[in-house]
C-alpha positions as CSV (number, residue, x, y, z in Angstrom):
1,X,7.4,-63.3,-16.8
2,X,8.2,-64.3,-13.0
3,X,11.8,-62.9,-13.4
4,X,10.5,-59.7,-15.3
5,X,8.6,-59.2,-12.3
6,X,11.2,-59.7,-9.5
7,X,13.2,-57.5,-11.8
8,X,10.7,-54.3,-11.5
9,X,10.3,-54.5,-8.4
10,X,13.7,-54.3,-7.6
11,X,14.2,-51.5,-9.9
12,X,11.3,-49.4,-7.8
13,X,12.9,-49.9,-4.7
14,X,15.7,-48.8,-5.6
15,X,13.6,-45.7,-7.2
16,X,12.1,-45.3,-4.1
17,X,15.9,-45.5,-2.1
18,X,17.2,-42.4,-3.9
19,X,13.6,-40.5,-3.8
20,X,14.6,-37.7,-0.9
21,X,12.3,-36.8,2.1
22,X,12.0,-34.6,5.0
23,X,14.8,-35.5,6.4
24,X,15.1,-31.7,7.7
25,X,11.6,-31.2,8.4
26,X,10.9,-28.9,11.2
27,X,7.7,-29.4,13.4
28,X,5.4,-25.9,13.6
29,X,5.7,-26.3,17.8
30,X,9.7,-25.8,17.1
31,X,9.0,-22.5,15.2
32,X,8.5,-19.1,16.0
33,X,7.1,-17.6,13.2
34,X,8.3,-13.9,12.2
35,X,5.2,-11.5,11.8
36,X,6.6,-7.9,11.2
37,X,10.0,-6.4,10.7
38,X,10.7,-2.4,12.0
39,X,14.1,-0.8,10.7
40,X,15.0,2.5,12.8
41,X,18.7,3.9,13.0
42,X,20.2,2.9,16.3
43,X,21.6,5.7,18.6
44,X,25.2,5.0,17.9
45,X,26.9,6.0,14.2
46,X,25.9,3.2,12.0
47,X,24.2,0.9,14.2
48,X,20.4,-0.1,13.5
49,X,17.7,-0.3,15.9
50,X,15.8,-3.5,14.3
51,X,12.6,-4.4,15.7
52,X,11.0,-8.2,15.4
53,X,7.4,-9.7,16.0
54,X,7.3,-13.3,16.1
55,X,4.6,-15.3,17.2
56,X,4.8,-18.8,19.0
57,X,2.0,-21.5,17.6
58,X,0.6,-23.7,20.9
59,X,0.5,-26.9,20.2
60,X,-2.9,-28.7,20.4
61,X,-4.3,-25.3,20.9
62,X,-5.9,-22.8,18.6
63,X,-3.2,-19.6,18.8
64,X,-4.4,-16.2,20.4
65,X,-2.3,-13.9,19.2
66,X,-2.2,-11.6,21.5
67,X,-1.2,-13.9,24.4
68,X,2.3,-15.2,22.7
69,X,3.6,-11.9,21.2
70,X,7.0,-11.7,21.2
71,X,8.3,-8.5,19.8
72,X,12.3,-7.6,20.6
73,X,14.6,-4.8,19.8
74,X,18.1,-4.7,19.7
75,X,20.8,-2.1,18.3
76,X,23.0,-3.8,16.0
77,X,25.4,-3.2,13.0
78,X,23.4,-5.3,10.5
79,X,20.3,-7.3,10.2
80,X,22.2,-10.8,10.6
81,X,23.5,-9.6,14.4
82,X,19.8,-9.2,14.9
83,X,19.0,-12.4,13.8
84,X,21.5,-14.3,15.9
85,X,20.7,-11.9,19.1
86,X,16.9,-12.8,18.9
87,X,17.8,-16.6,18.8
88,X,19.3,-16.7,22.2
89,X,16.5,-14.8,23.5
90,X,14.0,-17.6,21.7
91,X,13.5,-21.1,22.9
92,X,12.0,-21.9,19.5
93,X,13.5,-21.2,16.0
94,X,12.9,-18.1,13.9
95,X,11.1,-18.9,10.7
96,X,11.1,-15.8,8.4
97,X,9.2,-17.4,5.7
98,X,6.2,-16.1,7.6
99,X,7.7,-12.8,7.5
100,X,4.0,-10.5,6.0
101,X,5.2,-6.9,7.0
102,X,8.2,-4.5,7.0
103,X,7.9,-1.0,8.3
104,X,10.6,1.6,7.7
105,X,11.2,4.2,10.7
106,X,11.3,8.3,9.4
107,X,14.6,8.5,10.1
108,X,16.0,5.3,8.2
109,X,13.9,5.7,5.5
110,X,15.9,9.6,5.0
111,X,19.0,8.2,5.3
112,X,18.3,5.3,3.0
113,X,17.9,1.2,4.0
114,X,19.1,-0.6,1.0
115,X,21.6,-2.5,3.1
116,X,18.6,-3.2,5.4
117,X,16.8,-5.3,2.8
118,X,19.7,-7.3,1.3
119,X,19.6,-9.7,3.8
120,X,15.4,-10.0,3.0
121,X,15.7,-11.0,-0.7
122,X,19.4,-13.1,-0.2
123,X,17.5,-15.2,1.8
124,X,15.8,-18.5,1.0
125,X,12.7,-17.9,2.9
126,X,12.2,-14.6,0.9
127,X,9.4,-13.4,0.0
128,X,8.4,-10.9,-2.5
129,X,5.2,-10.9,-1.6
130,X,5.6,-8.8,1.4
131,X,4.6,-5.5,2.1
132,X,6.2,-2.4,2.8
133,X,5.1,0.3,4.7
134,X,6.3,3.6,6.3
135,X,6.0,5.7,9.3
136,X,7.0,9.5,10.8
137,X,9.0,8.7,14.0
138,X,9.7,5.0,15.0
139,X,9.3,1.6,13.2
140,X,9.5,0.5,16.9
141,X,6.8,2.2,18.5
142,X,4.6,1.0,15.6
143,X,5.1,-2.5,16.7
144,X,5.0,-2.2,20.2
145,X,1.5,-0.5,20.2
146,X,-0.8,-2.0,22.3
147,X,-4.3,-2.4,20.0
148,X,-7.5,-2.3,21.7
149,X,-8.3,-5.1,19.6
150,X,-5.6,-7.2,20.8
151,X,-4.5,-7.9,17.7
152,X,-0.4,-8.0,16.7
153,X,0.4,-4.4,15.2
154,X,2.2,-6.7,12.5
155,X,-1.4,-8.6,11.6
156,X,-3.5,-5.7,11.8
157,X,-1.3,-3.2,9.0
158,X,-1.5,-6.3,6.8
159,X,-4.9,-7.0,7.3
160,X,-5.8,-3.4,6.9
161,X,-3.5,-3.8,3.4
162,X,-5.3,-6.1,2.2
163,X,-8.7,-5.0,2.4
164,X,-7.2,-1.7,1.4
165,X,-9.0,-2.1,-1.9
166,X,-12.6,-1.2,-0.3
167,X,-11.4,2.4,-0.1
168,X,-8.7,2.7,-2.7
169,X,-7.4,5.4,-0.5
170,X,-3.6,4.4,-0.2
171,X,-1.1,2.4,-2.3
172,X,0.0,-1.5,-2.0
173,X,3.5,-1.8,-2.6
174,X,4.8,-5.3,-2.2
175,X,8.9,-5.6,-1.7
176,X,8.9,-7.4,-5.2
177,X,7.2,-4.5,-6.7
178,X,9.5,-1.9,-4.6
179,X,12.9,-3.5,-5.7
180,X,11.5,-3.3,-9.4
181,X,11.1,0.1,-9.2
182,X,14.0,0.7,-7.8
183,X,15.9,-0.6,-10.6
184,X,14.1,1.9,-13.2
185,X,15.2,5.5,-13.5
186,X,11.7,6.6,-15.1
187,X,9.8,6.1,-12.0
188,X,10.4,7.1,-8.2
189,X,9.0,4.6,-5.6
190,X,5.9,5.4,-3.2
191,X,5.7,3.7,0.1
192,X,2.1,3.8,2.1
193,X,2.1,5.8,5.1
194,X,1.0,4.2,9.1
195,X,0.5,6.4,12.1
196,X,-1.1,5.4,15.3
197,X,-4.4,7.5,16.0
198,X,-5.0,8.9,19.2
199,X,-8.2,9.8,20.8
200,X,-8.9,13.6,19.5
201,X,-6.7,12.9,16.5
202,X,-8.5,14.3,13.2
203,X,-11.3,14.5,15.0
204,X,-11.6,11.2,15.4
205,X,-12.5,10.0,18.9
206,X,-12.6,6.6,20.2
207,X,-12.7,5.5,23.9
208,X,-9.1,4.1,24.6
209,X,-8.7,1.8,27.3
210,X,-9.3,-2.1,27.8
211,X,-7.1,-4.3,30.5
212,X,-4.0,-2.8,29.1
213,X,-4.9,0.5,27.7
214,X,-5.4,0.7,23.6
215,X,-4.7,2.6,20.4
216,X,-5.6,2.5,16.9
217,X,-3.5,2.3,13.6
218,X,-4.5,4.3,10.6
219,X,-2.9,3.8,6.9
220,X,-3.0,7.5,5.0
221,X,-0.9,9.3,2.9
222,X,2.3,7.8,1.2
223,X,6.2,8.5,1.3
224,X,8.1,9.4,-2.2
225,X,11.7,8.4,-2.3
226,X,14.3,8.9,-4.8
227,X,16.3,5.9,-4.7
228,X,15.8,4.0,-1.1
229,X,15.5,7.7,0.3
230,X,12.8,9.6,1.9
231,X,12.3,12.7,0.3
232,X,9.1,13.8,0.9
233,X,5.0,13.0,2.5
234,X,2.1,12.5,0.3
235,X,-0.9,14.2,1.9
236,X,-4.4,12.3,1.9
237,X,-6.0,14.1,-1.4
238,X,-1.7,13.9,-3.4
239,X,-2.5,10.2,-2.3
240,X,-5.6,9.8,-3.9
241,X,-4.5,11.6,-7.1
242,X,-1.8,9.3,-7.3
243,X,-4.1,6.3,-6.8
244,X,-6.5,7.8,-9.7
245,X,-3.8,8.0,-12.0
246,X,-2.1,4.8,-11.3
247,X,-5.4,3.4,-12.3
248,X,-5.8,1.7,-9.3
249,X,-9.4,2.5,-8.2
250,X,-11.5,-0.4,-7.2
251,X,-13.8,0.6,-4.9
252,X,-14.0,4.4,-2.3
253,X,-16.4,7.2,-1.5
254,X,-15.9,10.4,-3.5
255,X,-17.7,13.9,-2.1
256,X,-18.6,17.2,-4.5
257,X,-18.2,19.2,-0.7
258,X,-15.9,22.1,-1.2
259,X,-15.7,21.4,-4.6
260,X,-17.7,24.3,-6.0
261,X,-20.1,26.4,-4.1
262,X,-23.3,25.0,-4.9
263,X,-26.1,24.7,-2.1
264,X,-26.8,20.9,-3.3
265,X,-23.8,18.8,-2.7
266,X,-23.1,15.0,-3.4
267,X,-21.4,11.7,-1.7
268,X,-21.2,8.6,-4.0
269,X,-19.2,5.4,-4.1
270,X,-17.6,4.7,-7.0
271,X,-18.3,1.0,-8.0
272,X,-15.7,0.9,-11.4
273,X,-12.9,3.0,-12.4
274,X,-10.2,3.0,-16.0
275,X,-7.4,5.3,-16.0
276,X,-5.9,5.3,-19.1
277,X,-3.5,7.6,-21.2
278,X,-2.2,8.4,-24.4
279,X,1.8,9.9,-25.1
280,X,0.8,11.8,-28.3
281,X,3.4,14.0,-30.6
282,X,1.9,17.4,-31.4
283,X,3.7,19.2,-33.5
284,X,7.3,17.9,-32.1
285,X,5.5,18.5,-28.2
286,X,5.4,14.9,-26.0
287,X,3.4,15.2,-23.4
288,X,0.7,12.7,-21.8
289,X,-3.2,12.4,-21.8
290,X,-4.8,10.5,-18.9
291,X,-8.4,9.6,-19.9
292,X,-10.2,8.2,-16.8
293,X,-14.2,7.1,-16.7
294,X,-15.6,6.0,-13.3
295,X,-19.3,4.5,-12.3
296,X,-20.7,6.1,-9.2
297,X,-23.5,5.4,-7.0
298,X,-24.9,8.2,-5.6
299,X,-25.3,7.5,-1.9
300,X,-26.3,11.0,-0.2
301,X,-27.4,14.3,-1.5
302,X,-27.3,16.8,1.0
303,X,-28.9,20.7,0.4
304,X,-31.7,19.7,-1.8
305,X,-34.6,21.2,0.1
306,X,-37.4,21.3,-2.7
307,X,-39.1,17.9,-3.8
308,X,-38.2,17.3,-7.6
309,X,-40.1,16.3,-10.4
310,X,-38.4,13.1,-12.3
311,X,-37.1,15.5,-14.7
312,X,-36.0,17.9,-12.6
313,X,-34.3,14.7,-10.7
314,X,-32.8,13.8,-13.8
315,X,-31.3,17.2,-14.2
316,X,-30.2,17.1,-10.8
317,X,-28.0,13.5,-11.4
318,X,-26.8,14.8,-14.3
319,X,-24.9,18.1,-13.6
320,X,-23.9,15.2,-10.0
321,X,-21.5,13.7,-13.0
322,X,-19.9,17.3,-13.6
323,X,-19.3,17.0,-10.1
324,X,-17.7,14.6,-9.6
325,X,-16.3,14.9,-12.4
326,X,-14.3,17.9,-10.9
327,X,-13.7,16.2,-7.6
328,X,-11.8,13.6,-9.2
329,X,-10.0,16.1,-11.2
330,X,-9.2,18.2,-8.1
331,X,-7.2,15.3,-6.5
332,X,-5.3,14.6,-9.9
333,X,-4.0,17.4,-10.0
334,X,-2.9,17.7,-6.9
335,X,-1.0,14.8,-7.1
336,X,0.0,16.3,-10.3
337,X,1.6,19.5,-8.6
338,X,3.2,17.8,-6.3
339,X,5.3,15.9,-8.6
340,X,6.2,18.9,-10.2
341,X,7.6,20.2,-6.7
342,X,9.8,17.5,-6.4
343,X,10.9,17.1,-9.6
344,X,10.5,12.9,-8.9
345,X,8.3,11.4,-11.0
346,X,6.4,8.7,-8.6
347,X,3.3,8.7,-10.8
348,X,4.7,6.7,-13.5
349,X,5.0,8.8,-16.5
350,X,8.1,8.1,-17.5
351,X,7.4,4.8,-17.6
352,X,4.5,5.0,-19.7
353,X,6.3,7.1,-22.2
354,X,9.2,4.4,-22.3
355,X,6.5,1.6,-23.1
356,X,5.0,4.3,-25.9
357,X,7.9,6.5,-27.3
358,X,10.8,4.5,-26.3
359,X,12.9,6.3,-28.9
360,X,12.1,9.7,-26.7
361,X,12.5,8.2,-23.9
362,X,15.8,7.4,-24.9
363,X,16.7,11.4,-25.4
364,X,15.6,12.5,-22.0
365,X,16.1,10.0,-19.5
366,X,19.1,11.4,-18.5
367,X,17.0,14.6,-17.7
368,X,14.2,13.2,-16.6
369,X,14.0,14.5,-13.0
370,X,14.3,18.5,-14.2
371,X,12.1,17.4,-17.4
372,X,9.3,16.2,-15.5
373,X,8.8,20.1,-13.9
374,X,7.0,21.4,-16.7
375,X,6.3,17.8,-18.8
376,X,2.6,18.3,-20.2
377,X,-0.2,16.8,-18.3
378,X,-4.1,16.7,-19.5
379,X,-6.7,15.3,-17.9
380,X,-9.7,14.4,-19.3
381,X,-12.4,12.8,-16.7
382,X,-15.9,11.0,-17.4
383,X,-18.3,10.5,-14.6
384,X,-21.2,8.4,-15.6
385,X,-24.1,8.2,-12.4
386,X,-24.8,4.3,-12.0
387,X,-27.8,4.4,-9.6
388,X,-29.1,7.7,-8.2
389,X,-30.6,5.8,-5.5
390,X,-34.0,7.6,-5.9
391,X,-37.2,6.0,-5.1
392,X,-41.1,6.6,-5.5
393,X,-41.5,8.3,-1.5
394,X,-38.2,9.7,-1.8
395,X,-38.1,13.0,0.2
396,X,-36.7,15.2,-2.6
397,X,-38.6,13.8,-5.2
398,X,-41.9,14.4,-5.8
């Protein structure tokens, strides 16, 4: 038993001899971690203006962002000359594993930056969980925006991102989900759109200023791209559509204003939303039937100047879901329109007529783009009023 003994043990340590360790193990102090990537063309023919935001941890010290910014630009033939540039400049090394945002310049994203994300997704810090997002003029002057919150331009676009499902206003596309796309000819890819807002912009007003001046980022809107090309801007309401369709509402306000003239007019927030859709064959004819049903919460009702019975009230909600019924409609089919102009199919329905008819599918791929001018679209929208929000001293109810 005694020898049995001495003989396990020696058999665990030599388990234990070939078990590997951190034998490259880098301490955080030695890293500086890469925040945002911006991808601009440089001013000579095929050279890149690539912008980086690292960060650099303090060690035994909670990290203020804004106090060890490090954001560089350099004009290079190809993402790795940028890489090995910014490391002389560094006294720490760059970590791209930390790597959360990539914004694509106006005039990159027209000429197309394929090439610009090979590097991204070869490498073994990759990840395909991070987000892409586009801007008119320069990546660079996105990232070198001083925020009056004093927050890194990189952090706040991906913590605006990520809360982006409070308003449902604007797409999240992911790399991962981008290069996926990509490799499908039945749907184009859609990129979310960041601008910086100025004081006056939109009429939006805000007092800019602080130690070092301020300005604010907005996400709206979204870029459609054949390929890894710009082609054209999604507007605010195409966006929307899009997002409707795509049946990816969670949460956003929705207005009846300009809808309809009507002297009573309604604001609600829409608390659940199911796009769904059909590809049915009539009579030989493929087209597509979207079927969405949202929940709303009526929050404001503005023009109502007459206290209301609760019938009359009841009345009053119910001709709100026709409403809004058309508002959502409205946006649809802009989006709808718009894809039509371009001939580019970025909502998808290709896609969903490939999961559903593959054997069509398999006929008109090839023609999809000039197909998808006059494909049939029909909507069919269901607006159901949640809460009207009424209560027993409500001014317009009696």
């Amino acid at each position: 038993m005694k020898r049995t003994n001495i003989g396990l043990a020696l058999i665990l340590i030599l388990c234990s001899l070939l078990l590997t360790g951190c034998w490259g193990k880098r301490e955080v102090e030695e890293l500086a971690p890469l925040i945002a990537i911006g991808f601009d063309l440089g001013q000579k023919p095929g050279t890149y203006l690539i912008t980086k935001q690292f960060v650099s941890p303090k060690k035994g010290e909670s990290t203020n962002v804004t106090d060890v910014d490090r954001t560089f630009s350099v004009e290079v033939s190809s993402p790795r000359e940028a890489y090995e540039k910014m490391s002389k400049l560094l006294n720490l090394i760059p970590f791209r594993g930390s790597l959360k945002v990539i914004v694509i310049g106006e005039d990159v994203a027209k000429a197309g930056f394929l090439d610009l994300l090979d590097l991204e997704q070869r490498f073994g810090e990759f990840r395909r969980m991070t987000y892409l997002v586009l801007t008119k003029g320069k990546a660079q002057s996105i990232l070198t925006m001083k925020m009056r919150a004093g927050t890194l331009p990189g952090m706040y676009i991906k913590d605006n991102l990520e809360t982006g499902g409070t308003v449902s206003t604007f797409p999240l596309v992911r790399l991962g989900h981008y290069l996926t796309v990509l490799s499908r000819k039945s749907t184009a890819p859609i990129i979310p759109l960041v601008k910086s807002v100025k004081p006056g912009d939109e009429g939006i007003e805000y007092k800019a200023g602080g130690k070092d001046g301020g300005e604010e980022l907005q996400l709206e809107g979204a870029g459609v791209f054949r390929g890894d090309r710009l082609v054209d801007f999604l507007t605010d309401k195409e966006t929307k559509g899009y997002m409707w369709l795509d049946n990816d509402i969670e949460q956003r306000s929705i207005s009846t204003v300009d809808i309809e003239e009507s002297k009573v007019n309604f604001v609600g927030q829409v608390l659940k939303s199911t796009t769904k859709y059909k590809v049915p064959d009539q009579d030989g004819t493929i087209g597509i039937q979207y079927q969405i049903e949202a929940s709303v919460a009526v929050e404001e009702v503005t023009g109502q100047k007459e206290q209301l019975s609760v019938t009359e009230w009841a009345d009053l909600m119910k001709g709100a879901e026709g409403s809004f019924a058309k508002a959502i409609q409205k946006e649809c089919e802009l989006s709808i329109k718009k894809e039509r102009e371009l001939s580019l199919d970025f909502l998808g329905i290709g896609r969903h007529i490939e999961q559903k008819n593959p054997a069509y599918w398999k006929t008109v791929k090839d023609q999809w783009e000039q197909k998808i001018a006059d494909f049939p679209v029909s909507l069919n929208v269901q607006v159901k009023i949640d809460t009207s929000g009424m209560s027993s001293s409500s001014a317009t109810t009696n």
